[in-house]
C-alpha positions in Angstrom: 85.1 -58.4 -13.5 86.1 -55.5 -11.5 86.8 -53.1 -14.3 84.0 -53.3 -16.2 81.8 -53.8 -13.1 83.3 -50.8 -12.4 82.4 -49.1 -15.6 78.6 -50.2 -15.2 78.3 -49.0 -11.7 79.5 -45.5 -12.9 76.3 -44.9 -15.1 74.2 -46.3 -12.5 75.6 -43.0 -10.4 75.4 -40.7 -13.5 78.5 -40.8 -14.1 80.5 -42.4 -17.0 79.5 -43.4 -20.6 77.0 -45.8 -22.2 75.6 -47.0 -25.5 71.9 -46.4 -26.0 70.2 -47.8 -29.4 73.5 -46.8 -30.8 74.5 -43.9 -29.7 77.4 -43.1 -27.1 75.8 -41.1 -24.1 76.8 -39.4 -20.9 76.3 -41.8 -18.2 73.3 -39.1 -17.0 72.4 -39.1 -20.3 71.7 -42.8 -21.0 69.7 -42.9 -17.4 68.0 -40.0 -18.9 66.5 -41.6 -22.0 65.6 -44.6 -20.1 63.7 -42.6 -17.6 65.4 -43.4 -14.6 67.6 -41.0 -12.0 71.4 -41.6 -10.8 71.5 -43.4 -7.3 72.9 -42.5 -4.6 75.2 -45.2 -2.8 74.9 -46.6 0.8 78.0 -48.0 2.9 79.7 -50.8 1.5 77.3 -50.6 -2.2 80.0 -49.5 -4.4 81.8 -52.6 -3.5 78.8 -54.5 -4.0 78.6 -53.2 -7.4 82.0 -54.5 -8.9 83.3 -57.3 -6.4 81.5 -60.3 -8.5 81.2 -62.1 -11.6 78.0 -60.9 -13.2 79.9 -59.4 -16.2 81.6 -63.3 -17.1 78.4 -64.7 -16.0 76.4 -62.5 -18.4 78.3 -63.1 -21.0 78.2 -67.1 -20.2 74.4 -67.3 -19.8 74.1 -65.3 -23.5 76.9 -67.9 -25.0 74.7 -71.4 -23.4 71.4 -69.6 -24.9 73.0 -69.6 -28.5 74.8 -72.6 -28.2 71.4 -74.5 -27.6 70.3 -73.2 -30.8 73.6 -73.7 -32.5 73.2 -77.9 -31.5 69.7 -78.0 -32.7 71.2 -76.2 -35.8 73.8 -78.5 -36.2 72.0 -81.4 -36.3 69.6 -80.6 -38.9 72.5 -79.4 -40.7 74.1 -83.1 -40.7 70.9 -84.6 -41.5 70.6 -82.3 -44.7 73.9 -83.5 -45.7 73.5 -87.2 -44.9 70.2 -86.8 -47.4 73.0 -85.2 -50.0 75.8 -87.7 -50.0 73.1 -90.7 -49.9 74.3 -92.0 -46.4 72.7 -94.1 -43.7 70.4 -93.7 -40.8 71.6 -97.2 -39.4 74.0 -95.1 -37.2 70.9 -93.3 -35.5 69.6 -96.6 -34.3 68.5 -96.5 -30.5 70.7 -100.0 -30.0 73.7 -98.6 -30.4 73.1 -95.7 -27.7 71.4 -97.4 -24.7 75.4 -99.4 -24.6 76.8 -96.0 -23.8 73.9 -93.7 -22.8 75.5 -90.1 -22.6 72.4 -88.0 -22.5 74.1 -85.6 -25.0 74.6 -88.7 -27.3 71.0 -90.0 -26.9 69.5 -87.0 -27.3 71.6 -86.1 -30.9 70.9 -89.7 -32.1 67.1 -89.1 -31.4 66.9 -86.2 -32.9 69.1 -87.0 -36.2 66.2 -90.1 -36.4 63.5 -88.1 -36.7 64.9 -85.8 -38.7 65.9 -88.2 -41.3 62.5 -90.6 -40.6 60.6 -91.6 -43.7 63.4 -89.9 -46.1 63.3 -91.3 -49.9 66.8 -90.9 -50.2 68.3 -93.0 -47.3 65.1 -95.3 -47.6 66.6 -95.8 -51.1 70.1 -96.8 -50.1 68.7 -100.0 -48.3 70.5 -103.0 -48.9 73.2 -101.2 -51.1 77.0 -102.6 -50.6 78.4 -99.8 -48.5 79.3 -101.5 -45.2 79.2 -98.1 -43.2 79.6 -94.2 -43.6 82.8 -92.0 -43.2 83.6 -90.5 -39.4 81.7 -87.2 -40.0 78.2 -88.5 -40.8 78.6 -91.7 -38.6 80.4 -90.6 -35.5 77.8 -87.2 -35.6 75.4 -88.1 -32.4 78.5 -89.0 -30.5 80.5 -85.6 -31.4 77.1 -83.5 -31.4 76.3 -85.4 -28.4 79.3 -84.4 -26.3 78.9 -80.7 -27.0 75.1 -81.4 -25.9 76.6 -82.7 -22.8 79.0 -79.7 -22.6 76.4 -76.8 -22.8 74.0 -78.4 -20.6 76.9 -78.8 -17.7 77.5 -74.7 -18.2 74.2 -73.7 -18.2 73.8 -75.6 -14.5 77.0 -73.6 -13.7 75.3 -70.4 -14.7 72.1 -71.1 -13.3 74.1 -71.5 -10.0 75.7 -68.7 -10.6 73.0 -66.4 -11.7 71.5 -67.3 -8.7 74.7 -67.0 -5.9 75.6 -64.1 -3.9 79.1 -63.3 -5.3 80.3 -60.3 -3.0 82.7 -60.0 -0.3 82.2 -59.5 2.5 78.7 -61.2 3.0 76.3 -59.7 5.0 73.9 -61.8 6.8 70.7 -59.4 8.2 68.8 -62.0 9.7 71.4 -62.8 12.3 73.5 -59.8 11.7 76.5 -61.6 10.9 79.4 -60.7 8.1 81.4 -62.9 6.6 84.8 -62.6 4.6 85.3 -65.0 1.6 86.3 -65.7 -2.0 82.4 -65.8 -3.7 84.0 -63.4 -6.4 86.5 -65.5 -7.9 84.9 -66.5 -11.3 87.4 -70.2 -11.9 83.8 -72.3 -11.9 83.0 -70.0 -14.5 86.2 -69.6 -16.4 86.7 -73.7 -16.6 83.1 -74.0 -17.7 83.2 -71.4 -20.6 86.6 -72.7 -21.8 85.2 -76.3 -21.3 81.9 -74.9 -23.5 84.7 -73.2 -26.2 86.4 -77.1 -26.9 82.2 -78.2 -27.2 80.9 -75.6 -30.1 84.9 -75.6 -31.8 84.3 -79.3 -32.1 81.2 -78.7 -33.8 82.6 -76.4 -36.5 85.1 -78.9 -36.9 82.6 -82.1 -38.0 80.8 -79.5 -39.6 84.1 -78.2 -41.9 84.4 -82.2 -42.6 81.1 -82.7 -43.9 81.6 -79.6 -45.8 84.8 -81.1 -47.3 82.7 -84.2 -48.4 80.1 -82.4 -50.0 82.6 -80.5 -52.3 85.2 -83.1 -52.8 84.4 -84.5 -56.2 
């Protein structure tokens, strides 16, 4: 994150440039229109500034907060088109789960059942012939599940990370101590996010296959 660290810490001092509600500004300029002054750095604050990962870990914690939504969204989206192409809610049952209880998985089943609770049109199928229904409607709680299970292990990485001193060296004022270390390098991070990528690509993917269904005459 050192360059654009780097970049942010300039219009801190008034230097560089920065957006504000759309426009480009001086780096004084920007400080100016929020109503703050430039600072003035201390021994060893510059460093401070740019040796960490608050730039990835920014960008992280804004990518778990949409992606919580997104899985909410996604679900409600499969239980629209489950109403659409007449399938079943017998996938949704609570007996199947507890046998493999991902917490991702329970969670997406529980909340495809009460989405699709009381509806006419699945209520109407009952007893028809159809033995079960294709992979994208029936595997759903286990594929929306495991991107459930993937955003919530980020967002404990970012939380942990939002939360950790990321500079080097550390400086320890209560026993005046300093220590030199690798707190900067971002690879919990960068596994995470990539790990969180597979998650949400795998939830456009079930969602393109439903899709397909629903157009496929």
């Amino acid at each position: 994150d050192l360059a654009p660290m780097a970049h942010l810490g300039l219009v801190l001092l008034g230097k560089g440039e920065a957006f504000y509600q759309g426009d480009r500004l001086s780096g004084a300029g920007a400080l100016k229109k929020i109503g703050l002054s430039p600072i003035s750095l201390s021994a060893g604050e510059g460093l401070a500034l740019i040796n960490g990962t608050q730039v990835m870990t920014g960008m992280a914690a804004l990518v778990v907060y949409d992606a919580i939504d997104l899985a909410k969204l996604a679900d409600i989206a499969c239980a629209m088109s489950l109403e659409v192409l007449m399938g079943s809610d017998a996938e949704f049952d609570p007996k199947i789960h507890s046998v493999r209880p991902h917490p991702g998985q329970m969670d997406a089943a529980h909340n495809l059942r009460r989405l699709t609770q009381n509806s006419p049109l699945i209520q109407s199928l009952a007893g028809c012939s159809r033995v079960q229904d294709a992979y994208p409607l029936r595997c759903s709680p286990q594929i929306h599940g495991a991107t459930r299970d993937a955003i919530r292990h980020v967002q404990q990485v970012v939380e942990i990370e939002i939360n950790s001193t990321t500079t080097n060296p550390l400086i320890f004022a209560d026993d005046k101590d300093f220590k030199l270390g690798g707190n900067f390098h971002g690879q919990p991070l960068a596994l995470t996010a990539d790990y969180l990528a597979m998650g949400l690509a795998e939830l456009a993917n079930i969602s393109e296959r439903r899709v397909e269904r629903l157009v496929n005459p």
